[in-house]
C-alpha positions in Angstrom: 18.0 -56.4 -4.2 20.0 -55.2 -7.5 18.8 -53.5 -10.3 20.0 -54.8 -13.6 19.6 -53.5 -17.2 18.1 -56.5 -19.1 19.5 -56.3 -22.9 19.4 -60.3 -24.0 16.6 -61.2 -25.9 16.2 -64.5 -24.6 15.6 -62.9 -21.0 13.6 -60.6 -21.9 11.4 -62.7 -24.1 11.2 -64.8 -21.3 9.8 -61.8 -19.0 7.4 -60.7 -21.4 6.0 -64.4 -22.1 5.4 -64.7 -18.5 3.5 -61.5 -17.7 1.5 -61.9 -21.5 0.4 -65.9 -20.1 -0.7 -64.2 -16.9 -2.4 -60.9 -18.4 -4.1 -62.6 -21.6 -3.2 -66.4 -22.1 -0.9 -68.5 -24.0 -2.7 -67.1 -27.6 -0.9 -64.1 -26.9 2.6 -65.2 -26.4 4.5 -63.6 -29.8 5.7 -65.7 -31.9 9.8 -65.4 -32.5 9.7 -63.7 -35.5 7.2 -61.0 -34.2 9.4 -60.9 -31.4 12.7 -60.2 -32.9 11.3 -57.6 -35.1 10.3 -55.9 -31.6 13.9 -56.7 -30.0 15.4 -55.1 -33.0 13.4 -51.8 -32.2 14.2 -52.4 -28.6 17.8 -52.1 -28.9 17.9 -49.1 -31.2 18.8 -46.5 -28.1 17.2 -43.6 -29.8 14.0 -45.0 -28.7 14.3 -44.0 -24.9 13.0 -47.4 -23.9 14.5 -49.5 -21.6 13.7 -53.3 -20.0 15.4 -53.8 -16.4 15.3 -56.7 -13.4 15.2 -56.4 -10.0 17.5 -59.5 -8.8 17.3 -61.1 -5.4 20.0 -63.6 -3.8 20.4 -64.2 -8.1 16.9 -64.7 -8.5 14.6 -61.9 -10.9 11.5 -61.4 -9.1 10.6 -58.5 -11.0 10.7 -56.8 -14.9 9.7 -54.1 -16.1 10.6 -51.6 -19.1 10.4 -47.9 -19.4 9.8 -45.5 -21.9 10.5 -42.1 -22.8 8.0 -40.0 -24.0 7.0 -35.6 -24.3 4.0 -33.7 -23.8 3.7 -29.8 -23.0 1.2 -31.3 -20.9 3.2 -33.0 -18.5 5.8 -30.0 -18.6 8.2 -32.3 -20.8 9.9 -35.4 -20.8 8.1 -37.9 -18.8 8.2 -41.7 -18.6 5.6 -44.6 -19.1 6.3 -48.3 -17.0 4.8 -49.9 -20.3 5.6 -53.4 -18.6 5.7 -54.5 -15.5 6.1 -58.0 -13.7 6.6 -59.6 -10.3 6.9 -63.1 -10.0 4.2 -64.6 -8.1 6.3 -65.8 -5.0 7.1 -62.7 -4.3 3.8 -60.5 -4.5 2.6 -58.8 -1.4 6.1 -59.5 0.2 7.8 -55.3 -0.9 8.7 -56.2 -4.2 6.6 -54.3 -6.2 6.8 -51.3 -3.9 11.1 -51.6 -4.3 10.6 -51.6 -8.0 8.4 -48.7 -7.9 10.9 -46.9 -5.8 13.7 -47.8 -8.5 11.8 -46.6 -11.4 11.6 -43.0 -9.4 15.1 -43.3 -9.3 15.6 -43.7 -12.6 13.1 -40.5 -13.1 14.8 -38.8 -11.5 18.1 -39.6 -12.9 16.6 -38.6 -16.2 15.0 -35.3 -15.2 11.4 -36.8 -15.3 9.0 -34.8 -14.0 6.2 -37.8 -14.0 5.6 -41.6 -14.5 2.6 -42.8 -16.4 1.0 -46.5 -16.2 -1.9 -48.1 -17.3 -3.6 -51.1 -15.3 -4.8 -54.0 -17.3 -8.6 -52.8 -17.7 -10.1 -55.9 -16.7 -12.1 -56.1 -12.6 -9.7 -59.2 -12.6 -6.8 -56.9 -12.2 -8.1 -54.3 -9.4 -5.7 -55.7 -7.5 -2.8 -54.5 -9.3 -4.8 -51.2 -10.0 -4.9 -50.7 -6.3 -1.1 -51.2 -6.0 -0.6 -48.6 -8.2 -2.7 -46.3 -5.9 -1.5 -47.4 -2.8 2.3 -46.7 -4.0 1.3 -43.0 -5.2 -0.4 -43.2 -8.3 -2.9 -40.9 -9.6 -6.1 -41.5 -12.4 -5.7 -39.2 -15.0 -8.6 -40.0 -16.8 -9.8 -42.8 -19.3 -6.9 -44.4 -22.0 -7.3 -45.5 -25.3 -6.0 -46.7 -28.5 -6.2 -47.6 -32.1 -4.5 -50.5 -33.7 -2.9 -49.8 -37.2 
């Protein structure tokens, strides 16, 4: 397996297209223009947020991105997987336990002294909830937002 740094929009639209279709349907697909204005802020570097592959004989089986982000609570700089995908084919075959082993790496490359992630809230995704936990994850309480 390679890591690779994913910084073409094309790929990386294509990544996030297929893990939106499997998380919330084709409605919520962006559109290209909505899209490119995100890629734009994507590729500004001061933003700490990165989108990366996991390659396999050529093949991405997994995406994800990373962000990073402060709090005096978590005793700094810290990072959040705000996206993560593994292609179907290869679920429950290592895969997502290899990219959770890369992004450590990367934290620890980076001086992180924690990783946040949030599940998809639905019961339809306690699957991927359990992952988490089974790979060393922790609940640190209830997450929520407000849309501006």
């Amino acid at each position: 397996m390679k890591l690779v740094e994913v910084t073409a929009r094309d790929d990386i639209k294509r990544y996030i297209d297929l893990l939106y279709l499997e998380l919330f349907g084709q409605d919520a697909v962006l559109a290209d223009e909505l899209f490119d204005n995100i890629y734009s802020q994507l590729q500004d570097r001061r933003n700490g947020h990165n989108a990366y592959c996991i390659k396999q004989n050529n093949e991405t089986v997994a995406f994800f991105t990373l962000a990073e982000a402060y709090a005096i609570f978590a005793h700094g700089k810290y990072g959040i997987i705000n996206e993560l995908w593994v292609d179907k084919k290869y679920r429950s075959t290592g895969i997502g336990a290899a990219v959770i082993d890369e992004i450590l790496n990367i934290s620890r490359e980076r001086g992180w002294q924690r990783i946040d992630v949030s599940a998809p809230p639905s019961t339809d995704w306690d699957r991927t909830f359990e992952f988490y936990l089974k790979n060393g994850f922790t609940l640190t309480g209830r997450k929520l937002k407000i849309c501006l």
